[in-house]
C-alpha positions as CSV (number, residue, x, y, z in Angstrom):
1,X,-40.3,12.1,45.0
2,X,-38.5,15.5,44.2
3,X,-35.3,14.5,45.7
4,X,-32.4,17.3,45.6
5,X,-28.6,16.0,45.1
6,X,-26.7,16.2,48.0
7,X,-22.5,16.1,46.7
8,X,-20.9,16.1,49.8
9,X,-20.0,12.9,51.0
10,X,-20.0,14.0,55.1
11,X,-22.7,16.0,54.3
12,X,-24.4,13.2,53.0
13,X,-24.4,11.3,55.8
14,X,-25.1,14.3,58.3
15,X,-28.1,14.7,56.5
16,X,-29.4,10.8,56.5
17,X,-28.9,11.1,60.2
18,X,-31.0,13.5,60.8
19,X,-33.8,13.6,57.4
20,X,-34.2,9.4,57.8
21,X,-37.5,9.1,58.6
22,X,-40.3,9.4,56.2
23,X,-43.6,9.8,58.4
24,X,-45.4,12.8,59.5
25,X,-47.8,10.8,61.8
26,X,-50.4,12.3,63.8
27,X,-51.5,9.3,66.7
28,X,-54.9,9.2,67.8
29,X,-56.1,6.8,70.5
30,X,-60.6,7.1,71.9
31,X,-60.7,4.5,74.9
32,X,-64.2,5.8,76.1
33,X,-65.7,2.5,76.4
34,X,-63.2,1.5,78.4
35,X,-64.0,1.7,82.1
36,X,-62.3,1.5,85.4
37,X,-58.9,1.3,84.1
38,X,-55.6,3.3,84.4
39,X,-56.1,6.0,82.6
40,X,-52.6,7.0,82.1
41,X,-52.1,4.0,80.2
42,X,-53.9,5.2,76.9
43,X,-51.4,8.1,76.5
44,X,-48.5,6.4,77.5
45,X,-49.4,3.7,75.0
46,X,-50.2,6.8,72.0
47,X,-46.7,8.5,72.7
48,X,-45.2,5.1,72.1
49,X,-46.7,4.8,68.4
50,X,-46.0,7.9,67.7
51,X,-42.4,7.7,68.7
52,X,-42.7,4.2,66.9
53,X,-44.2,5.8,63.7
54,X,-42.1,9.0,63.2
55,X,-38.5,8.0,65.0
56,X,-37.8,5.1,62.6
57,X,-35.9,5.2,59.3
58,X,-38.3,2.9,57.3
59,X,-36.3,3.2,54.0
60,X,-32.4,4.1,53.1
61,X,-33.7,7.1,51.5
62,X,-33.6,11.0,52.1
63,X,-36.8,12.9,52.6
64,X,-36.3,16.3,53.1
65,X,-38.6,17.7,55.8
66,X,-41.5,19.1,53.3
67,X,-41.2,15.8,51.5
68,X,-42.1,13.8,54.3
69,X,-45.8,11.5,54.2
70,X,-48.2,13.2,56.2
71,X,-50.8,10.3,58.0
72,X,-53.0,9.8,60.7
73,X,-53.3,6.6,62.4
74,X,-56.9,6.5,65.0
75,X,-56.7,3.5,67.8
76,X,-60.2,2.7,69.0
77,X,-60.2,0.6,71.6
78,X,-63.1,-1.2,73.1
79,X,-62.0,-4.0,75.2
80,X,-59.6,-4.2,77.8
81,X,-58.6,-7.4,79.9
82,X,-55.3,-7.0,81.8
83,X,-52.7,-6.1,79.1
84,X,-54.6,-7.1,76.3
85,X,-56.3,-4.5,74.1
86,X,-58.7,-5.0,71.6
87,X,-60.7,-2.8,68.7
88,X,-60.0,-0.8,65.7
89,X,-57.2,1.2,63.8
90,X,-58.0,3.7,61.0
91,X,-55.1,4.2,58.8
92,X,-54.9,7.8,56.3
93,X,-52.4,9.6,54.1
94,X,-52.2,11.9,51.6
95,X,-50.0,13.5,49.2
96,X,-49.4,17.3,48.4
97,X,-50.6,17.9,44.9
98,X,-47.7,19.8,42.5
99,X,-47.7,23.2,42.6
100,X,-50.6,23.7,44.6
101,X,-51.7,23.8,48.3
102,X,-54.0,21.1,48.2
103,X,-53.8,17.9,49.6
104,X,-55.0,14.3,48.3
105,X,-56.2,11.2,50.3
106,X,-54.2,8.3,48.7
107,X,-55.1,5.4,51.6
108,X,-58.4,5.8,54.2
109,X,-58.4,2.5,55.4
110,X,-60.5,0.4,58.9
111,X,-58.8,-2.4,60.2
112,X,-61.3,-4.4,62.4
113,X,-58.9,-7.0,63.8
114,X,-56.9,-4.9,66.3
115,X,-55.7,-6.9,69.1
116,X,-52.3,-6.4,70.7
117,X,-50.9,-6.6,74.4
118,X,-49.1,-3.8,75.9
119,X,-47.7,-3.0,79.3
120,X,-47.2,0.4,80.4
121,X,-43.8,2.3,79.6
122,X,-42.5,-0.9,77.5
123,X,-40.6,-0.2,74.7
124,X,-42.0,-1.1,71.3
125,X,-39.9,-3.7,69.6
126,X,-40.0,-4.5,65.9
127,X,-38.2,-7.0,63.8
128,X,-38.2,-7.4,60.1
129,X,-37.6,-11.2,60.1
130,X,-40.1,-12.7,63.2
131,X,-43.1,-12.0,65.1
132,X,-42.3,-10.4,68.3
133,X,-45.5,-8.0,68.7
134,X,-48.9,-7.8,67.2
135,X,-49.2,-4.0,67.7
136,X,-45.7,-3.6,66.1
137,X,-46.1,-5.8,63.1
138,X,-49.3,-4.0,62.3
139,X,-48.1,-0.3,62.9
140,X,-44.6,-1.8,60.4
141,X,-47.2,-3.1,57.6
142,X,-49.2,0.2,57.6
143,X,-46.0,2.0,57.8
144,X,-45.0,0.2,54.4
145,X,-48.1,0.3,52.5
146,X,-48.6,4.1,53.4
147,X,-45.4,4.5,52.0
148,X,-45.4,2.1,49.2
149,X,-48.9,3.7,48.1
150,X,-47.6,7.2,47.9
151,X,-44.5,5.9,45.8
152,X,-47.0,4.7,43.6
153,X,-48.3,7.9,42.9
154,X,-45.0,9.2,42.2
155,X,-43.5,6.7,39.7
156,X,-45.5,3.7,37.9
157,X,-45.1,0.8,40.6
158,X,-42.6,2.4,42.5
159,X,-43.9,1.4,45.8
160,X,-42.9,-2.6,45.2
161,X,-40.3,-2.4,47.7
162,X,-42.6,-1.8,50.3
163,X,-45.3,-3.9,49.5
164,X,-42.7,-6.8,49.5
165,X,-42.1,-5.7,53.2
166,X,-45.6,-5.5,54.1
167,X,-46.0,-9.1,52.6
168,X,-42.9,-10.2,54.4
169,X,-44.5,-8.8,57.7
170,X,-47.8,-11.1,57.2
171,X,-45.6,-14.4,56.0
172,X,-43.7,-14.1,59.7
173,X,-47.2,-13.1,61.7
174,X,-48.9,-16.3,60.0
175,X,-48.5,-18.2,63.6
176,X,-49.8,-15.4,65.4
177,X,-53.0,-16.6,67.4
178,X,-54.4,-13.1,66.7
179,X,-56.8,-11.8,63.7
180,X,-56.2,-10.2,60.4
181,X,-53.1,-12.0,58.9
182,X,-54.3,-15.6,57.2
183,X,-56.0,-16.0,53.9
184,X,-58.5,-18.4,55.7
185,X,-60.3,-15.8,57.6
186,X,-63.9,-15.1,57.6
187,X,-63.2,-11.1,57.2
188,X,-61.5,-11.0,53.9
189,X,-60.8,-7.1,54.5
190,X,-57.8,-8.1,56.5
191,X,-54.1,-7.3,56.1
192,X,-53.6,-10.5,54.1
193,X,-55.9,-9.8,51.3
194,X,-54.9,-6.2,51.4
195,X,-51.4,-7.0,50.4
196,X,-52.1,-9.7,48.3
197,X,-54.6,-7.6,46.4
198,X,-51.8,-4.9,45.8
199,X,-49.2,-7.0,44.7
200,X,-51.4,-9.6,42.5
201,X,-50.7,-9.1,38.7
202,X,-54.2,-9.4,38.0
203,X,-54.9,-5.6,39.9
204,X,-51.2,-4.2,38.5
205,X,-54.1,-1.6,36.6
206,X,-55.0,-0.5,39.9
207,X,-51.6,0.4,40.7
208,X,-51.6,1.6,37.2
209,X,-54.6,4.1,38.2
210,X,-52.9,4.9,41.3
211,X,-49.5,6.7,38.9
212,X,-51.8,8.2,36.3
213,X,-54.2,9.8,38.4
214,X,-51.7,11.5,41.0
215,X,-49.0,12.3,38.4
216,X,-50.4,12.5,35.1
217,X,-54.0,14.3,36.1
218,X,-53.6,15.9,39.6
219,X,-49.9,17.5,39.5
220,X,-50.7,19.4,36.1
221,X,-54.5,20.2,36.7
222,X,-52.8,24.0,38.5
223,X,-51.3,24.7,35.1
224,X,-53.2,22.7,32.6
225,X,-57.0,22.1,34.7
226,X,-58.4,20.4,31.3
227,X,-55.6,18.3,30.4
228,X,-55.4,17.2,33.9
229,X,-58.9,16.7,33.9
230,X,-58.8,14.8,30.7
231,X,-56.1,12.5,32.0
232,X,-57.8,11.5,35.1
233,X,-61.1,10.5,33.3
234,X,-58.8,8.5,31.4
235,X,-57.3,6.8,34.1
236,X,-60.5,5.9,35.0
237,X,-60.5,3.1,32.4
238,X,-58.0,1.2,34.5
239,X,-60.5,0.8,37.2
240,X,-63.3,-0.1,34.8
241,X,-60.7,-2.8,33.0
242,X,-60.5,-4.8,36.5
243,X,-63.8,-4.0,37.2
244,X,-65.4,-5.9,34.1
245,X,-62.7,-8.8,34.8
246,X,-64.1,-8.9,38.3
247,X,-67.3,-7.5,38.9
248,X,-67.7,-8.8,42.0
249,X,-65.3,-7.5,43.7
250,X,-65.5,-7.3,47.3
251,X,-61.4,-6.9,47.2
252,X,-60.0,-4.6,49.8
253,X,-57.3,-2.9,47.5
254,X,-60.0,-2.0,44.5
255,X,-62.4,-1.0,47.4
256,X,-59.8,1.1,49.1
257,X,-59.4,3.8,46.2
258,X,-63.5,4.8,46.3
259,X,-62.6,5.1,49.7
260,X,-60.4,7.5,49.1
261,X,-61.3,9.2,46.4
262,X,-64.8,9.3,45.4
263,X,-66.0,12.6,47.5
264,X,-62.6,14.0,45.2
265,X,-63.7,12.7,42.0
266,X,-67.2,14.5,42.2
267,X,-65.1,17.6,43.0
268,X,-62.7,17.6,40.2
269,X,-66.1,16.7,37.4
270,X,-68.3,18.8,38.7
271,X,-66.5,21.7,37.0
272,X,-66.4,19.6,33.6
273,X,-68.0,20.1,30.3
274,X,-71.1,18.0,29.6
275,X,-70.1,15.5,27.5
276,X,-66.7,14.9,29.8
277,X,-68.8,14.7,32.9
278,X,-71.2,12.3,31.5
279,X,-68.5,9.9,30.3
280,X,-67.2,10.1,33.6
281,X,-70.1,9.6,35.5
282,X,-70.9,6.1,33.6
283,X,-67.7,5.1,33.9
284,X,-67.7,5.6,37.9
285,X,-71.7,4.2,38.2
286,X,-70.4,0.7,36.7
287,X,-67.8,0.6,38.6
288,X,-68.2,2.2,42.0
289,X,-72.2,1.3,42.3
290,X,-72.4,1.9,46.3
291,X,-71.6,5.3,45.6
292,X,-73.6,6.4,42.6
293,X,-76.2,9.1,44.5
294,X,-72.8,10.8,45.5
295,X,-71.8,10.6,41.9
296,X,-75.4,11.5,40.6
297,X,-74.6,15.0,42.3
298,X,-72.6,16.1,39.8
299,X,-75.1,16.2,36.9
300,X,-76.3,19.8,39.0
301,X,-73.4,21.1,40.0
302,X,-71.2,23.8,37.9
């Protein structure tokens, strides 16, 4: 993060007050399956996550308007019984590249276990040590890994902080009755693996890839496009190092960066030199096989 000094002290403080949070989060919530119900309800329920998303300081530090983390969150909700809701969330962010207009996905993520209770007009509490809501513990884990993720991209495992929050949110939801938070699930795409994918030492070259792409490739590709270049297929490696130690990884955190970025990485080697593009493109068949048609594309483009 570019963060500009700020020297005096009431000024300091004036400027916490009102720079604190760190979200730009649109809210999106499709109840079309839902029938019969109080309509009302679905927007009073999207106003309250977004106040919930963008109203709370989620770090001690100063973001300056421009600097704050642009994401979408997307509620789809299938089942309703009284105050109990149940479907999906789809969580997204990206970063500004350097020096550029262009933007980069860094999370694109489905959570299939959304199930909360929520009555009209109540007021979305959230506490860092216990359990009091579903919906808020999960919007307060996305919250930290959205942010956590684009630290990462910005210094070399600088979003551990967050991802110790997120973690902390899943130890306090592990007597929750609901889905998505135990290591004993069927769905091994839940929050619990997520977080423990991110923080095991055994993907730290994920996070690794994560630094080197963002701040080593993308911010200098507007001034230097084949150093940048260079340095991306590079970090490409790191994927293909956990990748060989694994290969059969289902994991959610490896998973989550083809997610994100595969459509991006036949952008940015389509415009490569043969013998770059090739290298690239057996590095990313190995290790991202679902997707190698899309990555097949590049061979004709120029």
């Amino acid at each position: 993060m570019f963060k500009k000094a700020v020297f005096i002290i009431i000024g300091i403080i004036s400027f916490a007050k009102i720079n604190a949070q760190e979200l730009k989060c649109n809210v999106q919530i499709i109840s079309n399956k839902i029938q019969g119900t109080n309509r009302q309800v679905f927007q009073t329920l999207q106003s309250a996550i977004y106040e919930f998303m963008n109203s709370r300081a989620w770090t001690n530090h100063i973001f300056l308007e421009e600097e704050k983390i642009e994401c979408n969150i997307m509620l789809q909700l299938d089942e309703q019984i009284s105050d109990r809701f149940k479907g999906t969330i789809q969580i997204q962010s990206r970063r500004p590249v350097y020096n550029s207009s262009y933007y980069t996905t860094v999370f694109n993520f489905i959570d299939k276990d959304l199930d909360f209770r929520y009555v009209e007009y109540q007021k979305l509490e959230f506490s860092e040590t216990e359990h009091l809501s579903n919906l808020t513990s999960i919007l307060a884990y996305y919250a930290y890994i959205i942010i956590g993720l684009d630290y990462d991209t910005f210094s070399l495992f600088g979003g551990t902080e967050f991802f110790n929050k997120a973690q902390n949110i899943v130890s306090y939801a592990q007597n929750a009755t609901e889905l998505g938070w135990k290591m004993t699930e069927t769905n091994k795409k839940n929050r619990y693996w997520l977080i423990e994918n991110i923080l095991s030492p055994k993907y730290k070259n994920v996070r690794q890839f994560l630094y080197e792409y963002h701040r080593l490739g993308l911010d200098i590709m507007n001034a230097k496009v084949n150093e940048g270049r260079s340095q991306i297929a590079e970090s490409l490696m790191l994927l293909r190092s956990v990748y060989r130690e694994k290969p059969d990884l289902y994991l959610t955190f490896y998973k989550m960066i083809f997610d994100a970025k595969s459509d991006e990485f036949v952008n940015i080697f389509s415009e490569s030199f043969t013998d770059e593009k090739t290298r690239v493109l057996n590095i990313l068949n190995e290790i991202d096989p679902s997707n190698q048609s899309k990555y097949n594309s590049m061979v004709n483009k120029k």
